[in-house]
N, C-alpha and C positions, 0 to 999 in steps of 0.2 A: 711734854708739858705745854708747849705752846700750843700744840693740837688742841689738847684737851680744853685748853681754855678761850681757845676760836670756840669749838663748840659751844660751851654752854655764855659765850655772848650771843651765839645764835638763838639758841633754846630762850633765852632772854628777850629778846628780841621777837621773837615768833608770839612769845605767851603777851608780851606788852602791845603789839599790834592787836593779834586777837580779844585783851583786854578790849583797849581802843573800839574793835568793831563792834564790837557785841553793844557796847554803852549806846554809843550811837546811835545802832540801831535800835535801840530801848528807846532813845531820846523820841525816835520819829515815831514809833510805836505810842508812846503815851501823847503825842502831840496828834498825832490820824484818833484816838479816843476820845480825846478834848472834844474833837470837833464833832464828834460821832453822837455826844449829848443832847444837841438839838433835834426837838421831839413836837409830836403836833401832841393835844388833848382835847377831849371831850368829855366834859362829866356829866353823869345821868340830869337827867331832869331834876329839879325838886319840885314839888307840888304845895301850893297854897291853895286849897281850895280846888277853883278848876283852872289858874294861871299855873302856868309851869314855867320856870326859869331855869337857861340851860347855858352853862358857863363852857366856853373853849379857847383854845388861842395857839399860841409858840410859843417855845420856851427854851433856853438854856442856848439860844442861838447866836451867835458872831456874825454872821452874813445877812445882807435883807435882801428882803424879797417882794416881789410884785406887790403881793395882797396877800391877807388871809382873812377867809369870811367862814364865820359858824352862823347857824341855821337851825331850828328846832322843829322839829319835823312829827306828823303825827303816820305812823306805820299802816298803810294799807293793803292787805292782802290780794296777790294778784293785779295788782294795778300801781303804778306811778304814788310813791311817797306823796303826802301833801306838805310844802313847806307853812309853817306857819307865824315862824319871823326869823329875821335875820338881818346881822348884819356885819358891814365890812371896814378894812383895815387898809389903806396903802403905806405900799415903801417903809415897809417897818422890817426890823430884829424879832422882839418879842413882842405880846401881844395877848391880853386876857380882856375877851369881849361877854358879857350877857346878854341875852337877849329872853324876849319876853314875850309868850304865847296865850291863849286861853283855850283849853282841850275840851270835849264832854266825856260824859262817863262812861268808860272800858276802854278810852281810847287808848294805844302804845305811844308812847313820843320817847323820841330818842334828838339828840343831840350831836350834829355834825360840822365837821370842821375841816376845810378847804382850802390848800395852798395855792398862790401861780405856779407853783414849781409843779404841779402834778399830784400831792401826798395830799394822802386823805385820810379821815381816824374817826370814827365815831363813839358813841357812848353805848352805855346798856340801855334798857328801855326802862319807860318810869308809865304802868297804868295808871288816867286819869282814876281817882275814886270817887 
């Protein structure tokens, strides 16, 4: 009898630690997710006319950083992007910048946005009409 009942304090003990770890390790798991939210964006152009306004930034971020700069850029084939405006952000979290260009017709413009950390994300394209 006393055997049997060493055992299942053990068996008790086994499953209560195992409980323990496992939680734990959930804890840090949804805590590395948290952090994992922080995202660059880029949204397409919008078109007035032949101004195009193109919105991007950081988001959902805990940590700051250097800068973040978007830029709205007109698409050139075979050749170096033309930027056509832009601008920038220091020592911030988050961060929703517009900026404001003027395109002609058939041009692509797209919408880009630049970390100091290195991350980069751009938008679709938006042709000028």
């Amino acid at each position: 009898m006393v055997m049997e009942m060493r055992s299942r304090k053990e068996l008790v003990s086994t499953i209560v630690l195992g409980v323990m770890t496992v939680s734990a390790g959930m804890t840090m798991i949804a805590g590395q997710a948290n952090a994992s939210h922080c995202s660059l964006f880029a949204n397409k152009p919008v078109q007035h006319g032949t101004t195009m306004s193109g919105t991007g930034g950081r988001q959902s971020c805990a940590d700051t950083v250097g800068s973040v700069a978007v830029a709205e850029y007109h698409q050139i084939s075979h050749w170096p992007d033309s930027r056509m405006a832009s601008a920038r952000r220091t020592n911030v979290k988050n961060a929703s910048l517009t900026v404001t260009g003027h395109g002609k017709h058939g041009w692509d413009v797209y919408t880009r946005v630049d970390s100091s950390t290195g991350a980069q994300t751009k938008s679709g394209y938006t042709r000028v009409g």
